[in-house]
N, C-alpha and C positions, 0 to 999 in steps of 0.2 A: 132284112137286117138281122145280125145277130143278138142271141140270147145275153146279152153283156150284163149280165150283173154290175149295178152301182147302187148303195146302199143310200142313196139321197132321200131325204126325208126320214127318212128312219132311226133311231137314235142308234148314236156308235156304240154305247156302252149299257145295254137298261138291266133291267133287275136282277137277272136271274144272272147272266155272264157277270157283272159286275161282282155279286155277293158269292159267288162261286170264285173267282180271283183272289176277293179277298181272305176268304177261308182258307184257300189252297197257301195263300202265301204267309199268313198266321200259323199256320200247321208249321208251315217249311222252320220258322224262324222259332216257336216253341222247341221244334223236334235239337236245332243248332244249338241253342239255350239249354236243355235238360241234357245235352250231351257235354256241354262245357262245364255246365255250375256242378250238375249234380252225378254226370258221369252212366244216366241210363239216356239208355237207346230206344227211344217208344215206340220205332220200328216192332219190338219185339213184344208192342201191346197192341199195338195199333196196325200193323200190316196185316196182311191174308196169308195166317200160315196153313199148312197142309192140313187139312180137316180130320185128319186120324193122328196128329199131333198134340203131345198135352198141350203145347199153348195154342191152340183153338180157340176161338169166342167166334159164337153168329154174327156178332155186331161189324166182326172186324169184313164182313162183307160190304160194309158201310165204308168205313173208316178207314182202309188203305187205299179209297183212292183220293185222299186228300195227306198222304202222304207220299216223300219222291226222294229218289237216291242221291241227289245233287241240283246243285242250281241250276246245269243243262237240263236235265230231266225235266226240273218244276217249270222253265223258262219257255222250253219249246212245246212242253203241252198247254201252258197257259197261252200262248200265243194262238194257239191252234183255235184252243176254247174262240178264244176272241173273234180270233180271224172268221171262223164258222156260225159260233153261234151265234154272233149277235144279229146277223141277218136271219135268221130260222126264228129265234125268239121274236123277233121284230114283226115277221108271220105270223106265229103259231101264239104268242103268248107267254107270261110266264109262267100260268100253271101247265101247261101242254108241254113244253120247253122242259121245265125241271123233271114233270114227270120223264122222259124219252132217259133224260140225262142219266138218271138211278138207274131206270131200264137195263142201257146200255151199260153202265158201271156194273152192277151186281150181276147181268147176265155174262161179264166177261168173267167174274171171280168165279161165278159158277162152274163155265167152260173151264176155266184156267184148272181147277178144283178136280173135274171129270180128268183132265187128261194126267193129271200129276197123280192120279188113282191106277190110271190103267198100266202108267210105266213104274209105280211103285209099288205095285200086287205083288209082284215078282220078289225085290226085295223085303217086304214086309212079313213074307209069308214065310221064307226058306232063309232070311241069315239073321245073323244076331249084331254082325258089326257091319260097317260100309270102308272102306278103305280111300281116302281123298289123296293119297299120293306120297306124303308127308306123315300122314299119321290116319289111327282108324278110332273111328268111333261109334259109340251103341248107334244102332239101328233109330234109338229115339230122339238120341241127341240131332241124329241130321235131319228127321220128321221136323224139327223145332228152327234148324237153320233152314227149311224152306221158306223164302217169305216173299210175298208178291205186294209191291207198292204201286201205285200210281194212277193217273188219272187215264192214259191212253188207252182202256178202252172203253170206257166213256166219250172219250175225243172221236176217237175211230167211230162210234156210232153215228157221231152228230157229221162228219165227214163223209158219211155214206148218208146222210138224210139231206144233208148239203146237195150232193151228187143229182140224185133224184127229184129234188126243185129247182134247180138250174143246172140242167147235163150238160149246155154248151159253155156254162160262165168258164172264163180263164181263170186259172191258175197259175202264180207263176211259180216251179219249181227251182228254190234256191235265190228266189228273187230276179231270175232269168229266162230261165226257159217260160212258154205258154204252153201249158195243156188243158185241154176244157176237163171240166170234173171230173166227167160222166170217164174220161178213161183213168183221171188221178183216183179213183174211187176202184176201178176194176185191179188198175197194177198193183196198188199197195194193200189190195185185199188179196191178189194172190203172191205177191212178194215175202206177205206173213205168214202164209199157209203154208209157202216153199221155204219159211226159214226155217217154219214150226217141226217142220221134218227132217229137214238137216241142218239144221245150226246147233252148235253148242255154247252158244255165248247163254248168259243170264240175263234176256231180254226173253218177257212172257207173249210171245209171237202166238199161241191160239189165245190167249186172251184178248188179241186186239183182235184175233179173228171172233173171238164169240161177241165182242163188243158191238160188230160190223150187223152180224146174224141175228142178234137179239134187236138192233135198231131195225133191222128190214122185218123181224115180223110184226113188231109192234105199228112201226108204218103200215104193212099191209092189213092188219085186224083196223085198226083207225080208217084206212079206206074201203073196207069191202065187207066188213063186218055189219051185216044188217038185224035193228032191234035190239040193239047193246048200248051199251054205253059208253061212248067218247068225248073228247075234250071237245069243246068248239074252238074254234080258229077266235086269234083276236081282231080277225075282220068282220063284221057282219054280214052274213049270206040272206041275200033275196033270190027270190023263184022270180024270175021275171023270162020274157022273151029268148035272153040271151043264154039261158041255164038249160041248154039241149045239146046232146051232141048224138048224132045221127038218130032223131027222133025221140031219142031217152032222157030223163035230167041228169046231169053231171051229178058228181058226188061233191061233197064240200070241199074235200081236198084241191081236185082238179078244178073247180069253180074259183076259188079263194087265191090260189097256186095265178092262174090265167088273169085273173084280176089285179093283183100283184103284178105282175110282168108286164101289165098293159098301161099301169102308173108309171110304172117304171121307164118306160118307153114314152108312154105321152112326158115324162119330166125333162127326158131326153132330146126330144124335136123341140118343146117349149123353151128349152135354152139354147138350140141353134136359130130359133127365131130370133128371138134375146140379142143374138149377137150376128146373126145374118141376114135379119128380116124375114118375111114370108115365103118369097119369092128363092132361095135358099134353099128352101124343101122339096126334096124329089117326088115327083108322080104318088109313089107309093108310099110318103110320108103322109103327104096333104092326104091322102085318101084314108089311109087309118086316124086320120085326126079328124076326119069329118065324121068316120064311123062314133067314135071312143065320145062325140059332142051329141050323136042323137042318143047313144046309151044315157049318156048322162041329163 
């Protein structure tokens, strides 16, 4: 049987995705408001501008990615949020959850931060004006119109950690096509690498890539980091029988991850009984539900 992701039993919307929607969409609607009434752009206090820029502040490592260029922009990353994370929170937790979330967010501003250094060294060092086309301006004036907004790579993280706990779950792209995570995770992580290098639009494509990068190593220190300190899962892990995998104990991840999918699957047969009776069940159902009844 396939890896089918269905969110049953789990809540659609819990703490952390919910209060992260609402902030994101408070932002949106202050930022619309202080451009109507009072005529500033808090983009230009609030975003991630280029770190050798007078308008600089640390915080704004924070604070732009709860800010977004448009309603498309705020619309499809909040969706994404939703679509992704509430399953992963629904596992991991809301403290483990929000933490990954910042991860991924400040590790992409970081990334985003590194590359807009190495392609403005050049400029910063040898001219004094920039030329846009139209007209030219100091060198610092355009430091100041860098500014990077939004939640994607944050999003891009939690969609690569998505990937990773259910590589076969479908996806549907565009609301049609099916492709299982495990490859919507690899395309759009080298789709943004390949735009990162040749596109010139103003979409910040290595930030979604360091969003991607910082969620896979904080995943991987949480699994394999031995004697440290990590978040626990909001499942309860026992050592019992079933916590071995070729003679060794699984890690909590893998333990927690397998447990999860095995609910998920017994909820599954439990409702084709529901509606088909017992007899209904193939060889290979009845057998994992007799397994899944002596665990328990």
């Amino acid at each position: 049987m396939e890896n089918q992701f269905r969110p049953q039993g789990f809540s659609i919307l819990p703490l952390v995705v919910k209060n992260l929607l609402i902030i994101n969409v408070i932002f949106f609607l202050a930022t619309w408001a202080a451009e109507v009434v009072w005529h500033i752009d808090l983009s230009d206090y609030l975003g991630l501008h280029y770190i050798g820029a007078s308008d600089f502040r640390p915080y704004q490592f924070v604070t732009y990615m709860f800010m977004h260029g448009g309603f498309a922009h705020l619309f499809f990353n909040m969706f994404a949020l939703w679509m992704f994370g509430n399953s992963i929170e629904n596992v991991w937790g809301p403290k483990r959850f929000l933490i990954f979330y910042f991860v991924c967010g400040i590790g992409a501003g970081l990334t985003q931060e590194l590359v807009q250094y190495i392609q403005l060294n050049d400029i910063v060092e040898n001219y004094q004006f920039v030329n846009l086309g139209n007209r030219s301006v100091p060198v610092s004036d355009y430091l100041n119109m860098l500014t990077t907004v939004g939640a994607s790579g944050a999003v891009y993280g939690i969609l690569l950690a998505f990937g990773m706990m259910w590589p076969n779950a479908r996806i549907y792209i565009y609301f049609a096509i099916p492709i299982k995570a495990k490859w919507v995770v690899i395309i759009y992580g080298l789709l943004e690498l390949f735009s990162g290098f040749s596109s010139v639009d103003n979409v910040a494509h290595f930030a979604h890539v360091g969003g991607m990068l910082f969620g896979l190593g904080l995943i991987l220190y949480w699994r394999y980091k031995a004697g440290g300190w990590a978040p626990r899962f909001n499942i309860k892990f026992k050592k019992d029988k079933y916590n071995t995998e070729n003679g060794r104990p699984k890690s909590d991840w893998d333990y927690n991850k397998e447990r999860a999918d095995d609910d998920r699957r017994t909820d599954e047969i439990l409702d084709k009984i529901s509606k088909g009776g017992y007899d209904s069940l193939t060889k290979e159902e009845k057998e994992f539900l007799f397994k899944q009844s002596k665990k328990n």
